[in-house]
PDB file with SEQRES, HELIX, SHEET and CRYST1 records, atoms N, CA, C and O in Angstrom:
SEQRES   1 A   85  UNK UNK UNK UNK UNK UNK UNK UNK UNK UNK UNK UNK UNK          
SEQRES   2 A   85  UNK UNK UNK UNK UNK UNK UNK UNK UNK UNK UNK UNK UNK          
SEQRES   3 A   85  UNK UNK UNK UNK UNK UNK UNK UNK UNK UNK UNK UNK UNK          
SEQRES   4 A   85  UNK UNK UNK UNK UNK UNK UNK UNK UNK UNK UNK UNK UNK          
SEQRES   5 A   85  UNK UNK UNK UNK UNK UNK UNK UNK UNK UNK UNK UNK UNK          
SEQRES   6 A   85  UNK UNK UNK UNK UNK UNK UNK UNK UNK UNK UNK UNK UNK          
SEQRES   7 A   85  UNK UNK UNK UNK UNK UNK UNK                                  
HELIX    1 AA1 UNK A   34  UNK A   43  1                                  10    
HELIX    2 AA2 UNK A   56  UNK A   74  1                                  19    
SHEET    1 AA1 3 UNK A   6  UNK A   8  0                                        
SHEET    2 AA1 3 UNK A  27  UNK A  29  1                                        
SHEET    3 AA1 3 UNK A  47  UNK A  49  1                                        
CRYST1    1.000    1.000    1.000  90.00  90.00  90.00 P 1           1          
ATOM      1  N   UNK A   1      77.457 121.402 111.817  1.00  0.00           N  
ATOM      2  CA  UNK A   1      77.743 120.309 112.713  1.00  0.00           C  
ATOM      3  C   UNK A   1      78.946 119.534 112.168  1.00  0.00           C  
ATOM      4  O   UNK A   1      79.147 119.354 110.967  1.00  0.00           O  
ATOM      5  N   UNK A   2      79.858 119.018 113.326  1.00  0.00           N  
ATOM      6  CA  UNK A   2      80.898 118.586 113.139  1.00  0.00           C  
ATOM      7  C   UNK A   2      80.663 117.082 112.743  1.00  0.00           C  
ATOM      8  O   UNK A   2      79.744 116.744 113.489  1.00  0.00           O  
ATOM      9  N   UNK A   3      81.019 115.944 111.929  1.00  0.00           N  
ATOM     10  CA  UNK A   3      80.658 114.647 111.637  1.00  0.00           C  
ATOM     11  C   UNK A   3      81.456 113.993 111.926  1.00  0.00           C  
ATOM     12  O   UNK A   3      81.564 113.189 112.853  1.00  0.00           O  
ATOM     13  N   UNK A   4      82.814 114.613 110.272  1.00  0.00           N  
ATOM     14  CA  UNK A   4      84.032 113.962 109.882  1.00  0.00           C  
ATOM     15  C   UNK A   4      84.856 114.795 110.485  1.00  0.00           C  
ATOM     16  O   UNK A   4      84.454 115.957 110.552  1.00  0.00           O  
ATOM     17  N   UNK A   5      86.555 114.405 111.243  1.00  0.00           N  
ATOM     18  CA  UNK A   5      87.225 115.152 111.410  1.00  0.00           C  
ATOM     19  C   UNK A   5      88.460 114.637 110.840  1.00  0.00           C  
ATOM     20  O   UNK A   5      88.362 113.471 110.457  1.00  0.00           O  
ATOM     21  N   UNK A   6      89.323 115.054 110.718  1.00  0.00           N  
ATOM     22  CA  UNK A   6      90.947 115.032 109.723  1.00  0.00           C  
ATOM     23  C   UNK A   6      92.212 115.407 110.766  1.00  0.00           C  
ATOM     24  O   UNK A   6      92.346 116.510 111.297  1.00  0.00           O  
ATOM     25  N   UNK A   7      92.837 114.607 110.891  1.00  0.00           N  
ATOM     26  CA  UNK A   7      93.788 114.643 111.931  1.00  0.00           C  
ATOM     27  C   UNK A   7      94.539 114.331 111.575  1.00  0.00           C  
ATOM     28  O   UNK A   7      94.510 113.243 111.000  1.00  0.00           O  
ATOM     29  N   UNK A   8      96.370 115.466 111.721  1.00  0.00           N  
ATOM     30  CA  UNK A   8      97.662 115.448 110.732  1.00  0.00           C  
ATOM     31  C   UNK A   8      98.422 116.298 112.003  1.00  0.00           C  
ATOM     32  O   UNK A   8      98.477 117.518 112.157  1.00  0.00           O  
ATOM     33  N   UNK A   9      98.907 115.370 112.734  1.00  0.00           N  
ATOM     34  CA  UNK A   9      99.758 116.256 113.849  1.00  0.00           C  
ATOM     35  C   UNK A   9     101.332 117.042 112.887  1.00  0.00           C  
ATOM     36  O   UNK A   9     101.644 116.567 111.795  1.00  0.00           O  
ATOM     37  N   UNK A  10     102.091 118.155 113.469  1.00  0.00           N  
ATOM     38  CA  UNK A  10     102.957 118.521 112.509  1.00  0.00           C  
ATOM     39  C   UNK A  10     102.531 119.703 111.282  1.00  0.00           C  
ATOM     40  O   UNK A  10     101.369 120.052 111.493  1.00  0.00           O  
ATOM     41  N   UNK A  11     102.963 120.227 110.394  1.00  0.00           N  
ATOM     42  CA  UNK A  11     102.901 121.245 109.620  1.00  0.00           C  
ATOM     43  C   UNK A  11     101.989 119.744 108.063  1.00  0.00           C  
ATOM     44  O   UNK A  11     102.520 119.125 107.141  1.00  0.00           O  
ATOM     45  N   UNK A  12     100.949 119.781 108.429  1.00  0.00           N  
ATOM     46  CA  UNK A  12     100.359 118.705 107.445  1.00  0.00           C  
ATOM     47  C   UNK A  12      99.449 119.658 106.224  1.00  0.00           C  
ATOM     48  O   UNK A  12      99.132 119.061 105.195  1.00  0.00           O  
ATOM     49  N   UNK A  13      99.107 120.931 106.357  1.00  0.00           N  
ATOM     50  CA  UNK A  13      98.358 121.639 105.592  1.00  0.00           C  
ATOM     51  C   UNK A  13      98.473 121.390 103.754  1.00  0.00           C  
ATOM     52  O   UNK A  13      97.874 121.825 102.770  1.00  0.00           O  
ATOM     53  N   UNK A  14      99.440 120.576 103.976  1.00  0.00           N  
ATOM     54  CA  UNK A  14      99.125 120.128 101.816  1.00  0.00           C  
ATOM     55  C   UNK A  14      99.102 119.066 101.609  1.00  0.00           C  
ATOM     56  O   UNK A  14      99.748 118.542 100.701  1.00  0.00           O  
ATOM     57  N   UNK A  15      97.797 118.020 102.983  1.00  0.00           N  
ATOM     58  CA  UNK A  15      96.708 117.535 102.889  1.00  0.00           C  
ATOM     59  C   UNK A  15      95.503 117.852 102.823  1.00  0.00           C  
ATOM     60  O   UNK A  15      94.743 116.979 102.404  1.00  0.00           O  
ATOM     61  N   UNK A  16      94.988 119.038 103.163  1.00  0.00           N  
ATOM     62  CA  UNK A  16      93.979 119.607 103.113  1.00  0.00           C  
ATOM     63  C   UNK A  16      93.107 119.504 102.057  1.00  0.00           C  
ATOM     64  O   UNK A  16      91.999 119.847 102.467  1.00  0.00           O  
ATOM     65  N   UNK A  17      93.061 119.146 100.695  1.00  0.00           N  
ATOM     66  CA  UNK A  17      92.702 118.534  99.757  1.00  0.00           C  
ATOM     67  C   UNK A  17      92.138 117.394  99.883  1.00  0.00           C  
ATOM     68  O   UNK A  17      90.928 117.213 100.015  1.00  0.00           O  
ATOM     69  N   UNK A  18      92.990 116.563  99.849  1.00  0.00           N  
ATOM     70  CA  UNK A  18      92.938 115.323 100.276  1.00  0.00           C  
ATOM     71  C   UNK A  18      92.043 114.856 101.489  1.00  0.00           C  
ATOM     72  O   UNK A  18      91.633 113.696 101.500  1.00  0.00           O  
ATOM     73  N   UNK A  19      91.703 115.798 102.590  1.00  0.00           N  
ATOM     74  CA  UNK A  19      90.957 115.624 103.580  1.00  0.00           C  
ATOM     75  C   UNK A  19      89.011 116.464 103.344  1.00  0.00           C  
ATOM     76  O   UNK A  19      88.002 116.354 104.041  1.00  0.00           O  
ATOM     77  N   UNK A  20      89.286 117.232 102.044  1.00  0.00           N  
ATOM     78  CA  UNK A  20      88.217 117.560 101.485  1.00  0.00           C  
ATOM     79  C   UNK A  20      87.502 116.668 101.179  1.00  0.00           C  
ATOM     80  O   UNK A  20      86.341 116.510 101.555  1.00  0.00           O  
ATOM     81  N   UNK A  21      88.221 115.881 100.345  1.00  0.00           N  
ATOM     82  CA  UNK A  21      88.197 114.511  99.555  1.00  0.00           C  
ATOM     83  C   UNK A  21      87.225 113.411 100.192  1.00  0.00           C  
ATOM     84  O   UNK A  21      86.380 112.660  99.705  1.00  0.00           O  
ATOM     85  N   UNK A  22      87.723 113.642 101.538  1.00  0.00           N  
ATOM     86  CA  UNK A  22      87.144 112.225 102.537  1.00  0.00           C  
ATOM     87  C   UNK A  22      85.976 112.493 103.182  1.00  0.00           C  
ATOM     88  O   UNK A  22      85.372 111.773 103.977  1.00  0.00           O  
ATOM     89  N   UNK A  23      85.583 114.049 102.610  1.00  0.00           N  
ATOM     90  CA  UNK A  23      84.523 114.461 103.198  1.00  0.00           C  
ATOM     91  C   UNK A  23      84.745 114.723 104.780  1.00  0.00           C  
ATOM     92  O   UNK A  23      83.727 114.486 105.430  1.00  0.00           O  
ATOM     93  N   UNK A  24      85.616 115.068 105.375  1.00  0.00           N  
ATOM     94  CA  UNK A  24      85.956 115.843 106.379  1.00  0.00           C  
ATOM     95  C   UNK A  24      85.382 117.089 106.082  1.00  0.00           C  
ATOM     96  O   UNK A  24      85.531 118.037 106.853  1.00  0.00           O  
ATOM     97  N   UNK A  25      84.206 117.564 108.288  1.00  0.00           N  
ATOM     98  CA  UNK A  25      84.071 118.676 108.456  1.00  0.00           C  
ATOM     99  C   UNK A  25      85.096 119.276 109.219  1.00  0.00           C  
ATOM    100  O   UNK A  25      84.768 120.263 109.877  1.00  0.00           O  
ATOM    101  N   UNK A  26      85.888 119.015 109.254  1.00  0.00           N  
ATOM    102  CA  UNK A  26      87.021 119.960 110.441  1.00  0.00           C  
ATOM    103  C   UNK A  26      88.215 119.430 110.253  1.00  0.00           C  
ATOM    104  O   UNK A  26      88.240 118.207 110.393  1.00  0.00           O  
ATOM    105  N   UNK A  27      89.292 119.983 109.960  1.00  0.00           N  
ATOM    106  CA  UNK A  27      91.320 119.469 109.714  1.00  0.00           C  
ATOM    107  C   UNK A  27      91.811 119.794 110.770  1.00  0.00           C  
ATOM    108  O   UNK A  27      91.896 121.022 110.817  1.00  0.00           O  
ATOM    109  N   UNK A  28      92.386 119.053 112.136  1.00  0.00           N  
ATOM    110  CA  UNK A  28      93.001 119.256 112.883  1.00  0.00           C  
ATOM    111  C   UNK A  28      94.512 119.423 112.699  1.00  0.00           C  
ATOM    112  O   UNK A  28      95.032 118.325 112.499  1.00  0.00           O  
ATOM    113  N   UNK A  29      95.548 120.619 112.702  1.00  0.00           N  
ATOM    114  CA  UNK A  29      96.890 120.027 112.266  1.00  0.00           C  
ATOM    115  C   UNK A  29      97.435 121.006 113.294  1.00  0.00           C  
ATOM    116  O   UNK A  29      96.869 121.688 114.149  1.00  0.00           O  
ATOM    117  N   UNK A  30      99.118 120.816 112.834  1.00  0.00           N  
ATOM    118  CA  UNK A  30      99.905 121.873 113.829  1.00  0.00           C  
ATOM    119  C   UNK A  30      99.954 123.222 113.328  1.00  0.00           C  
ATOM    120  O   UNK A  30      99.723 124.192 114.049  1.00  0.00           O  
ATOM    121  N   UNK A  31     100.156 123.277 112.495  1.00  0.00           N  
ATOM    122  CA  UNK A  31     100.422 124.397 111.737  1.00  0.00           C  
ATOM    123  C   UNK A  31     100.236 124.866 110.274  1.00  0.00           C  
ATOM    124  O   UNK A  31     100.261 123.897 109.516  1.00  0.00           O  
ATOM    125  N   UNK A  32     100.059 126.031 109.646  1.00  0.00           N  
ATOM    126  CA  UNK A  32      99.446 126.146 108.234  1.00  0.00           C  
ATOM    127  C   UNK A  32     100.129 127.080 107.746  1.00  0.00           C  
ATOM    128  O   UNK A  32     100.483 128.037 108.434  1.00  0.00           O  
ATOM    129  N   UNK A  33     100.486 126.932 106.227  1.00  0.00           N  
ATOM    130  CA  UNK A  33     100.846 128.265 105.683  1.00  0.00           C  
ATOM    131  C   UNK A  33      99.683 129.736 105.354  1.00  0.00           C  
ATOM    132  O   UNK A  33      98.532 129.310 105.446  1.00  0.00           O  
ATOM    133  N   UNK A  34      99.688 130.537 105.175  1.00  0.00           N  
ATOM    134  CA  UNK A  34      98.226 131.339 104.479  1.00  0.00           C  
ATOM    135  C   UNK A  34      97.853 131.007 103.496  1.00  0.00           C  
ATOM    136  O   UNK A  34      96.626 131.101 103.481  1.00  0.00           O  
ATOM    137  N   UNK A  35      98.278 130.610 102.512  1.00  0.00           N  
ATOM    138  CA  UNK A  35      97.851 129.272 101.060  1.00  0.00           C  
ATOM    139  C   UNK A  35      96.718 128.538 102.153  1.00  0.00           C  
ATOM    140  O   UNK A  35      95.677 129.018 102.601  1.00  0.00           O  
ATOM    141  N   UNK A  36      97.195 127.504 102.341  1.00  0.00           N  
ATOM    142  CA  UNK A  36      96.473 126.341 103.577  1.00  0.00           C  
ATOM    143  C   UNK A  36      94.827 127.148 103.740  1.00  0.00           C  
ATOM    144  O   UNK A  36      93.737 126.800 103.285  1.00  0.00           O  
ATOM    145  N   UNK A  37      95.216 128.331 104.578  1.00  0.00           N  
ATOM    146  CA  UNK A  37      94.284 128.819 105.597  1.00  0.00           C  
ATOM    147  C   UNK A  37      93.176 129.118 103.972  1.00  0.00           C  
ATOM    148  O   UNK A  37      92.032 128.666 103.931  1.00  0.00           O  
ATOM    149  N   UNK A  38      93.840 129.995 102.671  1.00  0.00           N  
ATOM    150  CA  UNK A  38      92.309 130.426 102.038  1.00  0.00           C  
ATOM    151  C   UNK A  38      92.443 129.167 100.683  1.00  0.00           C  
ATOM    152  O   UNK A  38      92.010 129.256  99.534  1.00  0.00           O  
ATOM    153  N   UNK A  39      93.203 128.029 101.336  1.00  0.00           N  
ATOM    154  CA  UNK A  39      92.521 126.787 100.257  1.00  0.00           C  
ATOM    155  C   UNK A  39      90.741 126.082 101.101  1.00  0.00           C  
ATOM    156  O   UNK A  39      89.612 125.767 100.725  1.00  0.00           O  
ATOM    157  N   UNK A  40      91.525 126.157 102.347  1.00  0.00           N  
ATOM    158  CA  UNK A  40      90.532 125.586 103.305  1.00  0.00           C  
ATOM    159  C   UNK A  40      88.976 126.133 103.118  1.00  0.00           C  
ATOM    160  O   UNK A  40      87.903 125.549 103.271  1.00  0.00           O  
ATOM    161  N   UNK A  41      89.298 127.524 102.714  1.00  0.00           N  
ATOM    162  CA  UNK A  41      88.216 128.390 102.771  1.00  0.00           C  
ATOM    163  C   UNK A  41      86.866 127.848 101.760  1.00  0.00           C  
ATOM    164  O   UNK A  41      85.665 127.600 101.865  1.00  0.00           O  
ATOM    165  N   UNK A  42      88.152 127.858 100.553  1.00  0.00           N  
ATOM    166  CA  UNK A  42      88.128 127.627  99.216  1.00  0.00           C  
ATOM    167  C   UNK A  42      87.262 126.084  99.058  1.00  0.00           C  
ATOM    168  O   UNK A  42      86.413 125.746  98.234  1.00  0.00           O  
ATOM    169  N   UNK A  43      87.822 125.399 100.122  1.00  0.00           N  
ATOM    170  CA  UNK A  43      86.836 123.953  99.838  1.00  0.00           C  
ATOM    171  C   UNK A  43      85.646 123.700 101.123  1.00  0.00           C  
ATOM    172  O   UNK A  43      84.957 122.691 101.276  1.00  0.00           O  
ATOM    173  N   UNK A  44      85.651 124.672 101.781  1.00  0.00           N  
ATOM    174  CA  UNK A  44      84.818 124.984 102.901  1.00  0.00           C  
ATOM    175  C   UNK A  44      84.946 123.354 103.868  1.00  0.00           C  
ATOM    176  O   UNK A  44      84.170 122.410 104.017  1.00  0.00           O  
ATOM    177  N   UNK A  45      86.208 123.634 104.322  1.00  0.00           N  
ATOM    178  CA  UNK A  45      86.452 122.984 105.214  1.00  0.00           C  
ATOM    179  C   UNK A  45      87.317 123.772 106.326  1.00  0.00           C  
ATOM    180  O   UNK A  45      88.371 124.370 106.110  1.00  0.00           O  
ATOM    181  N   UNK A  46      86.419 123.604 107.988  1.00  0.00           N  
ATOM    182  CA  UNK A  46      86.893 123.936 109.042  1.00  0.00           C  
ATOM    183  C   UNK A  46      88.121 123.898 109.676  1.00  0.00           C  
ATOM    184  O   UNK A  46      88.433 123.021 110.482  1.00  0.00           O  
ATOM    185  N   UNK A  47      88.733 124.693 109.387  1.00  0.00           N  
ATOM    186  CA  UNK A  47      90.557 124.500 109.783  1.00  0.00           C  
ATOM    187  C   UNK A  47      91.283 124.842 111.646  1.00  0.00           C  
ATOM    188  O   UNK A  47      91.391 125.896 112.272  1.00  0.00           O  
ATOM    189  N   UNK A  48      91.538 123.824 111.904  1.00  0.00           N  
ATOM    190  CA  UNK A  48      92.553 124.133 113.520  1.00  0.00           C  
ATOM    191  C   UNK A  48      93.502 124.145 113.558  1.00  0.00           C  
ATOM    192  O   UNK A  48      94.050 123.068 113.791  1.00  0.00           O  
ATOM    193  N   UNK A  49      94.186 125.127 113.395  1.00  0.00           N  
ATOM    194  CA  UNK A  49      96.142 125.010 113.442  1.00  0.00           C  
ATOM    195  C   UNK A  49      96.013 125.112 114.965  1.00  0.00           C  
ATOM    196  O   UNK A  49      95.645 126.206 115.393  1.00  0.00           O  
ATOM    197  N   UNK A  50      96.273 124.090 115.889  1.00  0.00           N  
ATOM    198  CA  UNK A  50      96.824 123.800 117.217  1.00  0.00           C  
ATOM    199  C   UNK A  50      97.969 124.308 117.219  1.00  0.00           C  
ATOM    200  O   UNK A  50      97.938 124.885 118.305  1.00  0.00           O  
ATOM    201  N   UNK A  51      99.345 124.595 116.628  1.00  0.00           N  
ATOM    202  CA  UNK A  51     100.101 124.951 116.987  1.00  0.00           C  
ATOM    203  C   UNK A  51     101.161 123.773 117.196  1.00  0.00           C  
ATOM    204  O   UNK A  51     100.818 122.591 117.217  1.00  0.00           O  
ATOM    205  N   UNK A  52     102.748 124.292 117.378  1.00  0.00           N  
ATOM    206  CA  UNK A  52     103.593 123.334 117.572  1.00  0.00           C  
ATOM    207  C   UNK A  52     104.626 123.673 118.769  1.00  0.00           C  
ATOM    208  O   UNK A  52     105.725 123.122 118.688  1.00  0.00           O  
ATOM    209  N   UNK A  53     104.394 124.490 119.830  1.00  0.00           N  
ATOM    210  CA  UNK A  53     104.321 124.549 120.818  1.00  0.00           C  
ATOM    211  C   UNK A  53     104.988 123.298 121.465  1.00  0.00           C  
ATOM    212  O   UNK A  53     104.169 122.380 121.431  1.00  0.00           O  
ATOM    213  N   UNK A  54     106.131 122.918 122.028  1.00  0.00           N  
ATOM    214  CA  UNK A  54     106.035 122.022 123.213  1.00  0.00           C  
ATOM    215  C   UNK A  54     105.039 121.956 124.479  1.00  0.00           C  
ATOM    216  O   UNK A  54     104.553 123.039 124.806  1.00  0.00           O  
ATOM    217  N   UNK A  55     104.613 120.638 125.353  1.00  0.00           N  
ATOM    218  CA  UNK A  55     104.630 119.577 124.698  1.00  0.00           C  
ATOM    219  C   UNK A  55     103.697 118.954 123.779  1.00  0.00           C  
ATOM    220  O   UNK A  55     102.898 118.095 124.150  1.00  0.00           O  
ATOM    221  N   UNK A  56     103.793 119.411 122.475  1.00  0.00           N  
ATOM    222  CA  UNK A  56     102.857 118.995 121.667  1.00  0.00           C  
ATOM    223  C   UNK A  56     102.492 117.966 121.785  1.00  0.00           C  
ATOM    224  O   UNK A  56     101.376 118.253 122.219  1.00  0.00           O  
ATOM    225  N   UNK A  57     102.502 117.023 121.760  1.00  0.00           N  
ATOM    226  CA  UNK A  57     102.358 115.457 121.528  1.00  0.00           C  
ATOM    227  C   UNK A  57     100.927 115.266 122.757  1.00  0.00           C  
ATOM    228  O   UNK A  57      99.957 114.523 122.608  1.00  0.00           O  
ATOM    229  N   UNK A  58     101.192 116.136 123.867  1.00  0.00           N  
ATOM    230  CA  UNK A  58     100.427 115.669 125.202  1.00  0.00           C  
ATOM    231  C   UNK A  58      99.177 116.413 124.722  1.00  0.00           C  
ATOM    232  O   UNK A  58      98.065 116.029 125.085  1.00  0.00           O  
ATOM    233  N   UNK A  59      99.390 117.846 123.627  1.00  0.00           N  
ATOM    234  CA  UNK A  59      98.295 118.756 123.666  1.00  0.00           C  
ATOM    235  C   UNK A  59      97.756 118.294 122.611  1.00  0.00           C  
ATOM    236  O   UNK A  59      96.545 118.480 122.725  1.00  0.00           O  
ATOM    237  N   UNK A  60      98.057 117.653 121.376  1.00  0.00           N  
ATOM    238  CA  UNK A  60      97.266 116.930 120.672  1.00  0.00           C  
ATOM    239  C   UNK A  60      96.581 115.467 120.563  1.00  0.00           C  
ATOM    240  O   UNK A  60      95.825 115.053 119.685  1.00  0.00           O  
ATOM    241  N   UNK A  61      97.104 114.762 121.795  1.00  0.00           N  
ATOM    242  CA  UNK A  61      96.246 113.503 122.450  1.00  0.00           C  
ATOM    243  C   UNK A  61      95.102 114.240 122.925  1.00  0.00           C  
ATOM    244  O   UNK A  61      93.928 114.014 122.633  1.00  0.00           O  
ATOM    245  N   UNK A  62      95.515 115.077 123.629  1.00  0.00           N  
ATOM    246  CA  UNK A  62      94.507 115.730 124.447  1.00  0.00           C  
ATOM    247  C   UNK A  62      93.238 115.829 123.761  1.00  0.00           C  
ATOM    248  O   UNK A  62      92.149 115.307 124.003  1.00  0.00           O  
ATOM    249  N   UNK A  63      93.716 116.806 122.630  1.00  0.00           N  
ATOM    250  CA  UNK A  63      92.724 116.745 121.899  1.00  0.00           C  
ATOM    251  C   UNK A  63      91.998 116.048 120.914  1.00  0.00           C  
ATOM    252  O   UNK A  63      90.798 116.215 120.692  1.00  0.00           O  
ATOM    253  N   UNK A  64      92.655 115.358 120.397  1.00  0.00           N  
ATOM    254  CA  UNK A  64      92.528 114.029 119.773  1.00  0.00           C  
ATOM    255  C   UNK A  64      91.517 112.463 120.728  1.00  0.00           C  
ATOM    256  O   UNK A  64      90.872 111.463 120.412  1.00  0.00           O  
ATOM    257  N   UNK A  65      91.971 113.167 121.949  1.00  0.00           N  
ATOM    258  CA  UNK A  65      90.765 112.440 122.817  1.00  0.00           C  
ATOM    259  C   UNK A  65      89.524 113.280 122.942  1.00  0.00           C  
ATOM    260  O   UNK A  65      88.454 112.675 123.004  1.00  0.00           O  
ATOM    261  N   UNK A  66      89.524 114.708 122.990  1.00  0.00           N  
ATOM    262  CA  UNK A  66      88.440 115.491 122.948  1.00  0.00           C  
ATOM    263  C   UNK A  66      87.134 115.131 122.194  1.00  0.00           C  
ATOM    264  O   UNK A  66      85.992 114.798 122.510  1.00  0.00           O  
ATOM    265  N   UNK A  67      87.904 115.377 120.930  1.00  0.00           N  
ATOM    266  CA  UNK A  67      87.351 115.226 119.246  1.00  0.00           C  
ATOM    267  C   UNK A  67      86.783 113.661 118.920  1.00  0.00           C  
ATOM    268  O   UNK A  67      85.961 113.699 118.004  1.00  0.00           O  
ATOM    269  N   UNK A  68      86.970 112.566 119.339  1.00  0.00           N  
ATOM    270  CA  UNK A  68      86.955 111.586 119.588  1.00  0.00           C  
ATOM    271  C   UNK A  68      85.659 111.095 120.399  1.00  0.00           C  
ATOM    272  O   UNK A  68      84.766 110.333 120.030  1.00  0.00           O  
ATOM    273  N   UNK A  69      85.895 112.000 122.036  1.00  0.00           N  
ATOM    274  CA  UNK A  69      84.998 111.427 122.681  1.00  0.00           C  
ATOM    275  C   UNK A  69      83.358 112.541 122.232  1.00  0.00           C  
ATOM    276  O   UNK A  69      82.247 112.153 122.595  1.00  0.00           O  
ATOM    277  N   UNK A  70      83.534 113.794 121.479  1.00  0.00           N  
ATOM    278  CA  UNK A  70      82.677 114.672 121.003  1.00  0.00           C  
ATOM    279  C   UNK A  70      81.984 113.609 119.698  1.00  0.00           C  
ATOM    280  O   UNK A  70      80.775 113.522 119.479  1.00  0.00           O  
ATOM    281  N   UNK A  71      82.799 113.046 119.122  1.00  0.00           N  
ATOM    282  CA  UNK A  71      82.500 112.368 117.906  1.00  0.00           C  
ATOM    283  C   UNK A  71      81.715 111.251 118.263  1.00  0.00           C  
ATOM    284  O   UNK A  71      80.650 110.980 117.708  1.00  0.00           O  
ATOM    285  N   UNK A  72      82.358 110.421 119.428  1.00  0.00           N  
ATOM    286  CA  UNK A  72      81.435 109.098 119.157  1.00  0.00           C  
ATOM    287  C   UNK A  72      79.694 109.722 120.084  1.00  0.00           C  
ATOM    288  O   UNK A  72      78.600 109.213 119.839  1.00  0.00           O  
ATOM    289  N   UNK A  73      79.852 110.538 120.800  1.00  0.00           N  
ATOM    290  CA  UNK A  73      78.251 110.907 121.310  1.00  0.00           C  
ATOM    291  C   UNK A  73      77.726 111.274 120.337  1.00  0.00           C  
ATOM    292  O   UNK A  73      76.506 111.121 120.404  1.00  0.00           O  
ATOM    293  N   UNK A  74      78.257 111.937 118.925  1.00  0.00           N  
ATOM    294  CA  UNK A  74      77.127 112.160 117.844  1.00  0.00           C  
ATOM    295  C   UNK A  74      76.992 110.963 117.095  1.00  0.00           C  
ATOM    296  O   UNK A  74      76.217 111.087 116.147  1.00  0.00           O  
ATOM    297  N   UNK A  75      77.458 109.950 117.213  1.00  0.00           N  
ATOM    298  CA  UNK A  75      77.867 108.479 116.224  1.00  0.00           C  
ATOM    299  C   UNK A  75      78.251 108.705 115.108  1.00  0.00           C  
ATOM    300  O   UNK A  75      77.873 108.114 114.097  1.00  0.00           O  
ATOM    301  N   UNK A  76      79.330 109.902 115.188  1.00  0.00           N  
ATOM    302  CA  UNK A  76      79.688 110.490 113.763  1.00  0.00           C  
ATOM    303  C   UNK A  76      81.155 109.003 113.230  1.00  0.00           C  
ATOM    304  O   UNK A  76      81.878 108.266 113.901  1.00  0.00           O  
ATOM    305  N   UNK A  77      80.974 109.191 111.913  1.00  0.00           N  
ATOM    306  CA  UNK A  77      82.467 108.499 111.735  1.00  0.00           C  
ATOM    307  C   UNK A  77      83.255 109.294 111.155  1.00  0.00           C  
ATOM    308  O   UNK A  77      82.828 110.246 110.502  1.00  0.00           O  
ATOM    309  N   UNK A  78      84.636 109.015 111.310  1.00  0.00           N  
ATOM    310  CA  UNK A  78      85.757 109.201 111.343  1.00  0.00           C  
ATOM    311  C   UNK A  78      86.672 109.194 110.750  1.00  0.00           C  
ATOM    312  O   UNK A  78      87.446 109.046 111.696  1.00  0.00           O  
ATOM    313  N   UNK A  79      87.375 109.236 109.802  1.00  0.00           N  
ATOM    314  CA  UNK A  79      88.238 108.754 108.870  1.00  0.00           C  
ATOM    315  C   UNK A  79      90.300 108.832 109.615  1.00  0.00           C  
ATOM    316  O   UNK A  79      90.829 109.525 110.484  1.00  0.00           O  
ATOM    317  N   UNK A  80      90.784 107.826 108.756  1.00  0.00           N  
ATOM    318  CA  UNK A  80      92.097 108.346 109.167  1.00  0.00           C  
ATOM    319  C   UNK A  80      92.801 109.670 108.339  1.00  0.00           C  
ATOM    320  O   UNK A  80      92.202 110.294 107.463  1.00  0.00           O  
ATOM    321  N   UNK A  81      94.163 109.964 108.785  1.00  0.00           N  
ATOM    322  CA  UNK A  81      94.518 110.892 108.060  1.00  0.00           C  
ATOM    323  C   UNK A  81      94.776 110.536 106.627  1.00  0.00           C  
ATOM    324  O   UNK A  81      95.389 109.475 106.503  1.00  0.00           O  
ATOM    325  N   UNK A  82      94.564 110.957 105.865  1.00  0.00           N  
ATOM    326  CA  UNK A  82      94.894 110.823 104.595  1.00  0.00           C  
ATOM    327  C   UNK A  82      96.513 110.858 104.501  1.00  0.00           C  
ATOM    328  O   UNK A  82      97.289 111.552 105.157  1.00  0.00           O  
ATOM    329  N   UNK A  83      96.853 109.700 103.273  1.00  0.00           N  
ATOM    330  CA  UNK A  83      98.441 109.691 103.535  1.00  0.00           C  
ATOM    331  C   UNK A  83      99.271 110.206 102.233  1.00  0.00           C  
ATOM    332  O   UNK A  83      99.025 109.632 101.172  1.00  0.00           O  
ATOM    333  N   UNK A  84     100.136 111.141 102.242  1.00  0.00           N  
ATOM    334  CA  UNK A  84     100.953 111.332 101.271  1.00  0.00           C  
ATOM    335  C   UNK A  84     101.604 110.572 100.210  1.00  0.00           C  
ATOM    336  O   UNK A  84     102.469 109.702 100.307  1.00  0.00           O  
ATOM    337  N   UNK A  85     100.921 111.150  98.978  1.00  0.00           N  
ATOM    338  CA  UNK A  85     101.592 110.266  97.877  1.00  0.00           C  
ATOM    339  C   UNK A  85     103.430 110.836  97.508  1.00  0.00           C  
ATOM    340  O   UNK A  85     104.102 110.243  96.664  1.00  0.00           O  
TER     341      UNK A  85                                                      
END                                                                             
């Protein structure tokens, strides 16, 4: 079951750590290297490369409202994205 989710629009995959960290079940981002994909594995956290596709911006509100409105019917919380040091 999905709780925590991690949201990094853009090529964000070396946060993925960092979103382990926050106890995120699922990393929403644009895109990943194959590092990314078997770190994710590695910390058993659920990975979505959405893609960077135009018009991105509309397809990750989109979903970002999805994930959101899925989240608050479980009364899961949420964290922000974790921010680059």
């Amino acid at each position: 079951m999905v709780r925590r989710v991690g949201l990094c629009s853009g090529a964000a995959g070396d946060l993925l750590e960092a979103a382990a960290a926050e106890r995120c079940d699922l990393y929403l981002t644009g895109e990943l290297s194959e590092r990314a994909a078997e770190l994710a594995r590695g910390l058993q956290l659920t990975l979505v490369a959405a893609g960077l596709t135009p018009p991105r911006s509309s397809v990750l509100a989109a979903r970002r409202r999805a994930a959101m409105h899925d989240a608050a019917s479980l009364s899961a919380t949420s964290s922000a994205c974790p921010r680059r040091s």
